[in-house]
Phi, psi and omega in degrees: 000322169328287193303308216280311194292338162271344171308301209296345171300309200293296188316315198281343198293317201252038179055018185251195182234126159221135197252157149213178172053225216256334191286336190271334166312307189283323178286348169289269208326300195301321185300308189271324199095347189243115193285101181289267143031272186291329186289320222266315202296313192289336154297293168326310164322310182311292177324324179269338147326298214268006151324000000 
């Protein structure tokens, strides 16, 4: 968590953008319109069912 929060310090330093965690989540979402996210979690489910 350290690291990611000085990437994004670093990244906004050099006017640029970095997301992690749910923020990189919201931003696919706000971008696409498509909850990846919920898509990713439901495959894995799957998967782990048919096992």
């Amino acid at each position: 968590m350290r690291i990611q929060e000085t990437l994004a310090t670093l990244y906004t330093g050099m006017n640029g953008q970095y997301y992690y965690g749910d923020s990189a989540w919201n931003y696919v979402y706000e971008r696409t319109g498509i909850n990846l996210k919920a898509i990713l979690e439901k495959v894995a489910e799957e998967n782990t069912e048919s096992k």
